[in-house]
C-alpha positions, 0 to 999 in steps of 0.5 A: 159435876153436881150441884154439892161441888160447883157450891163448894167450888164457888164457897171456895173461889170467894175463900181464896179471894177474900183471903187474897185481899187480906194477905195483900193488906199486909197480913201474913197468916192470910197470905199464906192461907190464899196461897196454901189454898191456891196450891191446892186447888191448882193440884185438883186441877192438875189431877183430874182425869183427862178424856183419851182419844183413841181414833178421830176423825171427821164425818162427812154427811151421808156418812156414818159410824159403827161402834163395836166391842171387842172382849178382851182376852181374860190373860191378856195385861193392859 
């Protein structure tokens, strides 16, 4: 995550906050941009791309670990 986009998140955070503020008041086009808002960066939240774990396991000391590749079969789908 750059320093472009924490910016942008935060310009956003105080957006959204403000217009909060503002719906509670009593006006209705800020409430709706708070809640259009909201909505939308809850689906960015919701659509980020999620690590995958394949194999975990817990090294003891004195252990140690091998990481290999295997190529994978040009006809093979996945």
């Amino acid at each position: 995550m750059g320093l472009r986009s924490e910016l942008s998140e935060f310009r956003l955070g105080r957006l959204i906050n403000a217009s909060w503020s503002r719906g509670r008041n009593g006006s209705g086009v800020w409430f709706g941009l708070a809640t259009v808002l909201t909505t939308l960066r809850l689906m960015r939240h919701l659509s980020r791309r999620k690590q995958r774990s394949v194999f975990r396991q817990e090294l003891r000391p004195g252990e140690s670990l091998r990481i290999k590749h295997l190529p994978r079969d040009i006809d093979e789908k996945s």
